[in-house]
DOKE-646487 format. One record per residue (C-alpha): x, z, y. Coordinates in steps of 0.02 Angstrom, whole numbers, padded with zeros to 5 digits, always signed. Example, Ala and Ser with C-alpha at 12.3 -4.5 7.8 and 13.67 -1.06 7.14 Angstrom:
// residues 2
{{+00615; +00390; -00225}}
{{+00684; +00357; -00053}}
//
This chain:
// residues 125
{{+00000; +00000; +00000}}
{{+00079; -00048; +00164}}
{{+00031; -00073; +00342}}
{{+00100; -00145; +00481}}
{{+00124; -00024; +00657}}
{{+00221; -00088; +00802}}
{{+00318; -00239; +00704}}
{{+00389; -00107; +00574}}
{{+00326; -00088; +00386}}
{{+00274; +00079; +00347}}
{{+00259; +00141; +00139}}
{{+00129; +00233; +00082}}
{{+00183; +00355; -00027}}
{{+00082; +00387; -00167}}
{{+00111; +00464; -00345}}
{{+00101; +00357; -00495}}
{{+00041; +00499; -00653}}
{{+00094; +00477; -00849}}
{{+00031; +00562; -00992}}
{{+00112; +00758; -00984}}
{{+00241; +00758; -01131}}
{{+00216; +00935; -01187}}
{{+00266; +01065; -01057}}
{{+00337; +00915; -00923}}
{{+00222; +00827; -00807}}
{{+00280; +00629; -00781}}
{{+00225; +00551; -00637}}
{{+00323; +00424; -00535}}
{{+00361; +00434; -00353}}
{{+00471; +00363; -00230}}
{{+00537; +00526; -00140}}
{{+00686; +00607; -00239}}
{{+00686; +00727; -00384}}
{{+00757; +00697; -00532}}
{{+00818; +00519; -00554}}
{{+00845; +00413; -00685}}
{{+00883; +00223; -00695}}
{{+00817; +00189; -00866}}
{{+00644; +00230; -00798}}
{{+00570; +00087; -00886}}
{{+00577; +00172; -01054}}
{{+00416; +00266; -01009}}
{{+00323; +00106; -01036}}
{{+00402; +00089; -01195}}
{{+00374; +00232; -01252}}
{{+00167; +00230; -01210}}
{{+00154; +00055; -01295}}
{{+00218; +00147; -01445}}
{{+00110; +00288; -01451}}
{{-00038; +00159; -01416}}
{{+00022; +00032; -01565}}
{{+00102; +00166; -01688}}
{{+00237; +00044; -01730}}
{{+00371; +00187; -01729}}
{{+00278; +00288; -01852}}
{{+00225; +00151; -01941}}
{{+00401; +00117; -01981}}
{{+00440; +00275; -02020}}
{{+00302; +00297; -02165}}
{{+00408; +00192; -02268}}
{{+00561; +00278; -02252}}
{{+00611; +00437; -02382}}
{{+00684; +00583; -02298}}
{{+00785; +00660; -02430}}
{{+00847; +00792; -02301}}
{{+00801; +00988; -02312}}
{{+00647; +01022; -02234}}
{{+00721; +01185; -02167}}
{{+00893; +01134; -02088}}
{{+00788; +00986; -01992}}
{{+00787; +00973; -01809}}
{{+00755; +00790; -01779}}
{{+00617; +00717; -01852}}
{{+00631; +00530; -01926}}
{{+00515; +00466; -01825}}
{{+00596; +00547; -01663}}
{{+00772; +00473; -01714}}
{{+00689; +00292; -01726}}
{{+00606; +00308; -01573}}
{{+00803; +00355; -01505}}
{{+00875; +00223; -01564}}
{{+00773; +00096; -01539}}
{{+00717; +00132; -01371}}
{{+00920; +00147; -01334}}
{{+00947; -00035; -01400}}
{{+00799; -00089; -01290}}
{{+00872; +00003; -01135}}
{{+01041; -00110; -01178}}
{{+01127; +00054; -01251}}
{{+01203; -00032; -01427}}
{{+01303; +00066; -01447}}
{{+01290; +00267; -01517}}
{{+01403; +00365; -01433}}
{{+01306; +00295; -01274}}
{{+01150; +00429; -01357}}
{{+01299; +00575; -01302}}
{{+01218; +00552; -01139}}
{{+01062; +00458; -01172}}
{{+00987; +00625; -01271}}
{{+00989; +00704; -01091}}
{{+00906; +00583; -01002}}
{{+00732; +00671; -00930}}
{{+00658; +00479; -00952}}
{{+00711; +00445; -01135}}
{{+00668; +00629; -01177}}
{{+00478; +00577; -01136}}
{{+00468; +00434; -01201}}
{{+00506; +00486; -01363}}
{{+00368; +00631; -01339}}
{{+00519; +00768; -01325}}
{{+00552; +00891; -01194}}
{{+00720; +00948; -01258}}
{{+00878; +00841; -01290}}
{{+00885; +00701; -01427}}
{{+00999; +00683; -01551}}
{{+01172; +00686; -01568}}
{{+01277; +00502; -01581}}
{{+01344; +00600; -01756}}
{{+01176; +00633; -01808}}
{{+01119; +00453; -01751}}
{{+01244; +00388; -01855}}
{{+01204; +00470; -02008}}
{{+01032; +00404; -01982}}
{{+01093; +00219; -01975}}
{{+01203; +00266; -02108}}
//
């Protein structure tokens, strides 16, 4: 929304909302706060909670792994990856800082950080 006063554009500044991921509100504005430039991921990430292609994926996968010592899910670790590769991020030890990322952390429905490029790896692996 913009309108014109005295030969100068003026920018309305109004906040964009998201769907909360647990305890964190999303919303997009244009006024500071924490910034991130992979922003775009948030998109991602809704198209994949509309479309359950992630855990669609992730239903034909065995997880031989110990229920109890688990603290990434499958699913969560595909959503990483994935939405890393689509972000341009091929390659893991790019996730060292990508499992911080307040955007990525959203997308993927988390509120804490991701995992690890070891644990990534052992995933692929």
């Amino acid at each position: 929304n913009y309108r014109k006063r005295s030969m100068m554009t003026y920018c309305n500044t109004s906040t964009i909302e998201f769907p909360a991921c647990r305890r964190r509100r999303v919303e997009a504005r244009f006024d500071g706060g924490d910034v991130t430039s992979n922003g775009g991921v948030v998109l991602l990430g809704q198209a994949d909670r509309l479309l359950g292609l992630m855990s669609s994926v992730v239903s034909g996968l065995d997880d031989p792994r110990q229920p109890g010592k688990v603290r990434h899910r499958l699913v969560d670790m595909l959503r990483q990856r994935v939405f890393g590769l689509a972000l341009g991020y091929e390659d893991l030890n790019d996730h060292n800082t990508l499992r911080h990322d307040l955007a990525v952390q959203t997308a993927g429905g988390r509120d804490v950080p991701l995992a690890s490029a070891p644990t990534l790896c052992r995933f692929e692996n």
